[in-house]
C-alpha positions as CSV (number, residue, x, y, z in Angstrom):
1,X,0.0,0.0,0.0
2,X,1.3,3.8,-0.6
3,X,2.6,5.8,1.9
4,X,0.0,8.3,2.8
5,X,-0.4,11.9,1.2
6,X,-2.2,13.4,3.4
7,X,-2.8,12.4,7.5
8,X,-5.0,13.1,9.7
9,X,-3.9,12.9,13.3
10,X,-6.5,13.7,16.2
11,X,-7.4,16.8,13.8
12,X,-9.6,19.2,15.4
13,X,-10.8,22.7,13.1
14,X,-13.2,25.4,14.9
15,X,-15.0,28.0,14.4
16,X,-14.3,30.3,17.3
17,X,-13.3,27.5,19.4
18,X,-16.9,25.2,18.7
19,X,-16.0,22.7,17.2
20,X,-16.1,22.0,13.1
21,X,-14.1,18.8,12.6
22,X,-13.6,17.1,15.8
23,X,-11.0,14.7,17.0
24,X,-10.8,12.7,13.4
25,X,-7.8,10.6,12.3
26,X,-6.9,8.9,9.1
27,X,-5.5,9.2,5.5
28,X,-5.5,9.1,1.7
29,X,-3.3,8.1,-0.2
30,X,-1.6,9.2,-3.3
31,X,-4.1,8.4,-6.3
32,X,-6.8,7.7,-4.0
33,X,-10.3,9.1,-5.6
34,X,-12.2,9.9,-1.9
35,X,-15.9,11.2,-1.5
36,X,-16.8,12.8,2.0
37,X,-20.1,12.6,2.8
38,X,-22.6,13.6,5.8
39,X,-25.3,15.8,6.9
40,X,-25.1,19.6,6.7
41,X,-22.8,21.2,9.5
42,X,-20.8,17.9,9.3
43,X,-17.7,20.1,9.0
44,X,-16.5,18.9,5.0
45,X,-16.6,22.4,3.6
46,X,-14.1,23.2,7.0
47,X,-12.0,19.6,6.3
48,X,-11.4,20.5,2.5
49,X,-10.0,23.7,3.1
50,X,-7.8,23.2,6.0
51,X,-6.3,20.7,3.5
52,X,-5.7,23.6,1.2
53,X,-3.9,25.5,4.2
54,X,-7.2,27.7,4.2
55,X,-8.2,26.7,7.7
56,X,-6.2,26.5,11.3
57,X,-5.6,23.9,12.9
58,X,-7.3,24.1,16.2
59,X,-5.7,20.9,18.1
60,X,-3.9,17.7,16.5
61,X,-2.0,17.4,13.1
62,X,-2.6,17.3,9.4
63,X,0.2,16.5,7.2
64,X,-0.4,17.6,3.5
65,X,1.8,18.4,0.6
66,X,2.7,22.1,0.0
67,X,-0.3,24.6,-1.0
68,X,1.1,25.0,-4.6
69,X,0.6,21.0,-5.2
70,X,-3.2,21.2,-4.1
71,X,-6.2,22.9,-6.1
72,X,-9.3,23.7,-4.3
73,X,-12.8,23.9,-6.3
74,X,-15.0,26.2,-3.6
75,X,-18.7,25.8,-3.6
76,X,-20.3,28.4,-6.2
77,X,-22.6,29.8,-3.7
78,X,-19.3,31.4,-1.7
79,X,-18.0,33.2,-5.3
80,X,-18.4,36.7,-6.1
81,X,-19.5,36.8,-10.1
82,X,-20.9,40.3,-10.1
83,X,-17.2,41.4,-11.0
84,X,-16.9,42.0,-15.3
85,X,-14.3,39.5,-15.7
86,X,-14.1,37.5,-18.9
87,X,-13.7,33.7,-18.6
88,X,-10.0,33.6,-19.9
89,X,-9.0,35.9,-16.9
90,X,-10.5,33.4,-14.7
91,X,-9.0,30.0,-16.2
92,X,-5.5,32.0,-16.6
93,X,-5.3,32.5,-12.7
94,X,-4.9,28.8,-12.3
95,X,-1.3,29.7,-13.1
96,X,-1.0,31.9,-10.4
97,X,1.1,29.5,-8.3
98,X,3.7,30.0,-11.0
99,X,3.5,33.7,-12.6
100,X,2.4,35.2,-8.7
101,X,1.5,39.2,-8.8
102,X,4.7,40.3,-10.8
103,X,5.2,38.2,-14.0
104,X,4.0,38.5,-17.1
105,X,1.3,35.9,-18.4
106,X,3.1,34.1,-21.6
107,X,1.2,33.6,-24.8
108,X,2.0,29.9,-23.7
109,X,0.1,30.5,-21.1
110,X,-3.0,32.0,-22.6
111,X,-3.1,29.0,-25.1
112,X,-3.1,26.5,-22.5
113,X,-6.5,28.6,-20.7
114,X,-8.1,28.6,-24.3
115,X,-7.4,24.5,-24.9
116,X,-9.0,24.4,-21.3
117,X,-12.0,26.3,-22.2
118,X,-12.4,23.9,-25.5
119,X,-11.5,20.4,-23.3
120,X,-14.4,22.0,-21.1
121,X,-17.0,22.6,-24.2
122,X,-16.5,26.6,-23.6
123,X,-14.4,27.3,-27.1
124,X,-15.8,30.7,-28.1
125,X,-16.2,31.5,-24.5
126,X,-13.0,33.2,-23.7
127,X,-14.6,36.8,-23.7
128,X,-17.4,36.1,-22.0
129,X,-18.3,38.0,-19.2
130,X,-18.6,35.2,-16.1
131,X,-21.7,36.8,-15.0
132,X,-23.4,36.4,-18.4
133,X,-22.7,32.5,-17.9
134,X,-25.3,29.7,-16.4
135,X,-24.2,27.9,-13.0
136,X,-22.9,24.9,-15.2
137,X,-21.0,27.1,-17.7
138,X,-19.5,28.9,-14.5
139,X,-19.0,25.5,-13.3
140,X,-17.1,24.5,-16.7
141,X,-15.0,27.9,-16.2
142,X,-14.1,26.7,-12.6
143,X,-13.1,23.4,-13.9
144,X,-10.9,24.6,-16.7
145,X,-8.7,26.6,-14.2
146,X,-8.6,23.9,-12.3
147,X,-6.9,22.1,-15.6
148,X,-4.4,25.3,-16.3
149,X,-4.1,24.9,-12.6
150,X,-2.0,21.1,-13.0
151,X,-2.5,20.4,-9.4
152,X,-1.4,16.6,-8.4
153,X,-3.9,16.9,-4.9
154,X,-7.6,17.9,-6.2
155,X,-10.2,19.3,-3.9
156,X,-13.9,19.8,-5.1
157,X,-16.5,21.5,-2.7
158,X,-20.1,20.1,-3.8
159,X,-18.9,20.5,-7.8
160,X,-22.1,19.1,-9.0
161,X,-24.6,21.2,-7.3
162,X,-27.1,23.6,-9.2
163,X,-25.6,22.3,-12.6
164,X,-27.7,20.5,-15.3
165,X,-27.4,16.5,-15.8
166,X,-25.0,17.4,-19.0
167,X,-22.3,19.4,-17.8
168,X,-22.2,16.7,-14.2
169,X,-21.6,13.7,-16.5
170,X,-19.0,16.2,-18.6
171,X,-17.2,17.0,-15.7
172,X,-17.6,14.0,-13.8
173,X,-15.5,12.6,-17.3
174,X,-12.7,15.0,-16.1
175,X,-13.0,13.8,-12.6
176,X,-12.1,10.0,-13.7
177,X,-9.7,11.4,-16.5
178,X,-7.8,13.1,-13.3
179,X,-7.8,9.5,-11.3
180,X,-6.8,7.8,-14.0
181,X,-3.5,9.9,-14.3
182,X,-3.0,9.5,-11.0
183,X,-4.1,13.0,-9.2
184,X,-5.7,12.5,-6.0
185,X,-9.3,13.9,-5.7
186,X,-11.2,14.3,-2.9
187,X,-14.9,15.6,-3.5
188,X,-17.6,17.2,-1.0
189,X,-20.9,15.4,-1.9
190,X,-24.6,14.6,-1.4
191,X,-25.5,12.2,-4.0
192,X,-25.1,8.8,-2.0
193,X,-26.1,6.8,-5.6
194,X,-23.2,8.7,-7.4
195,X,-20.3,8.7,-4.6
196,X,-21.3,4.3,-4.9
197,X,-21.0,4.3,-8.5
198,X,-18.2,6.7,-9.2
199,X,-15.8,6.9,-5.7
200,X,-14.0,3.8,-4.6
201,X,-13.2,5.7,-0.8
202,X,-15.2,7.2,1.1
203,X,-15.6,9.8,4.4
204,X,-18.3,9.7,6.6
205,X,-17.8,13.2,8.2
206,X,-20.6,14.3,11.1
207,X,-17.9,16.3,12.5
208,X,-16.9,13.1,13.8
209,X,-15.4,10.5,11.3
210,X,-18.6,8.2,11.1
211,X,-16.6,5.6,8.8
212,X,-13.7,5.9,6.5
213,X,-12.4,3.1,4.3
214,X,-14.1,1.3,0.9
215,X,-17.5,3.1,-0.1
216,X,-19.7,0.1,-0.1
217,X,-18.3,-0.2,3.5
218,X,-18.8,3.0,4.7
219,X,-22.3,4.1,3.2
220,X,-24.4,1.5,5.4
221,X,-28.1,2.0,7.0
222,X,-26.1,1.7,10.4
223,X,-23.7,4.2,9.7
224,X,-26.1,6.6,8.1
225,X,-28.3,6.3,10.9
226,X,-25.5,7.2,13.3
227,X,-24.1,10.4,11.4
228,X,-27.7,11.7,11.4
229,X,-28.3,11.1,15.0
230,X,-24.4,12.0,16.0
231,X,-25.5,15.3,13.9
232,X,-28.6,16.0,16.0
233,X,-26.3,15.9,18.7
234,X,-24.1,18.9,18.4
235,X,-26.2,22.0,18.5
236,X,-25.3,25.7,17.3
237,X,-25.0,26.1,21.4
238,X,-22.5,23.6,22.1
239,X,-19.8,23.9,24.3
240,X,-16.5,25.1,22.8
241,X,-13.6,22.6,22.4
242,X,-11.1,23.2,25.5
243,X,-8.3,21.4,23.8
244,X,-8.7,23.8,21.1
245,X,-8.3,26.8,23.4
C-alpha cells in the first residue's frame, strides 16, 4: 500500500473555538479518488479547506503536501460573479502559483486557458463576461482553471450542485480522467447513488469521522443512521472545544 499523502492525526478545526471537525484521524493516499459525505454542519466544507492550508488547525496534526501541489474547487454559492471579468482571466489565474502578482502571463500560457475552455466545451467562451454565464457554464470555467491549474492533490466543494445533468456527466469525465493519471481527488458530496457508483473511498464526516475506508463499507443503513443522529447531537449552542483553546 502507498505511503499516505495526506494524515490526519487527532485533527480538530473550529469555528471560534466550537467545534467543526472534531478529534478525526486517518489518510488518503496518493491516487486515492475519496468522496466525504454527511449531513449539513458535518464540517466537510471546514475539512477540505484546511487541507488547502485555508483553515487553522485548532488541536492535532494534518500532514499535507505544499499549497502549490493542491487545487481547491470552492462551492459556487461562496463566489463573487458580479465582478466583469471575462472567462479567460478566470481560467489563466490557475497559473498563479507559477507567474504570482509580478510576472507576465506568456502567450503559452494563454493557449493552455483557451485548450481548457475547449476540453471543457466553452471554445468561443473566452470573452465572456462570467456573469453572463449559467451555473454549469461557470462551473465548466471553474473546472478549466482547475486544468491550467495542474494540481497533483484535487479538492472539489459540492462540484455538482445547481448544474444541469450534462455538464455533471462532462465534468464528472474529467474527474475520472484526473484519477486515472493519477491525481488525487477528494470531493464534497450529497448524492449517496453517485459517490457508490463513481468513488471507490469514502468519508463519513458528522464532524466526527462516522466511517472511513471502501465506499460500499462506509455508506451502510447503520452508519447513516449514526451520522444523522451524531448530527442532531451537536447543537449551534455547544460547548467550545477546550483542547482547542
Amino acid at each position: 500500500m502507498s505511503e499516505p499523502l495526506i494524515r490526519l492525526s487527532n485533527l480538530t478545526l473550529t469555528h471560534e473555538r466550537r467545534p467543526a471537525v472534531h478529534h478525526v484521524s486517518g489518510h488518503f493516499v496518493p491516487g486515492s479518488l475519496t468522496a466525504i459525505v454527511g449531513p449539513n454542519g458535518a464540517g466537510k466544507t471546514t475539512l477540505l479547506r484546511a487541507v488547502a492550508g485555508l483553515h487553522p488547525i485548532g488541536e492535532g496534526r494534518l500532514e499535507a503536501p505544499p499549497a502549490d501541489r493542491i487545487a481547491l474547487l470552492a462551492q459556487q454559492s461562496t463566489l463573487d460573479r458580479s465582478f466583469p471579468i471575462p472567462c479567460l482571466d478566470v481560467v489563466l489565474m490557475g497559473h498563479w502559483s507559477r507567474v504570482g502578482a509580478f510576472r507576465a502571463v506568456s502567450r503559452q500560457m494563454r493557449q493552455q486557458a483557451r485548450e481548457a475552455l475547449a476540453a471543457v466545451g466553452l471554445e468561443g467562451f473566452e470573452a465572456s463576461p462570467i456573469g453572463s454565464l449559467s451555473a454549469g457554464q461557470f462551473q465548466r470555467v471553474l473546472f478549466a482553471r482547475l486544468l491550467v491549474q495542474d494540481a497533483q492533490i484535487i479538492l472539489l466543494d459540492e462540484p455538482f450542485n445547481a448544474v444541469d445533468a450534462r455538464t455533471a456527466a462532462d465534468l464528472l469525465r474529467l474527474i475520472r480522467q484526473w484519477h486515472g493519471e493519477g491525481r488525487t481527488v477528494i470531493a464534497v458530496l450529497h448524492d449517496l447513488e453517485l459517490v457508490r457508483r463513481e468513488f471507490p473511498h469514502c468519508l463519513m464526516l458528522a464532524r466526527e469521522a462516522i466511517a472511513w475506508g471502501e465506499t460500499e463499507a462506509v455508506l451502510t443503513s447503520a452508519n447513516r443512521l449514526r451520522a444523522r443522529m451524531t448530527a442532531e447531537g451537536w447543537d449551534e449552542i455547544s460547548a467550545t472545544c477546550e483542547l482547542a483553546a
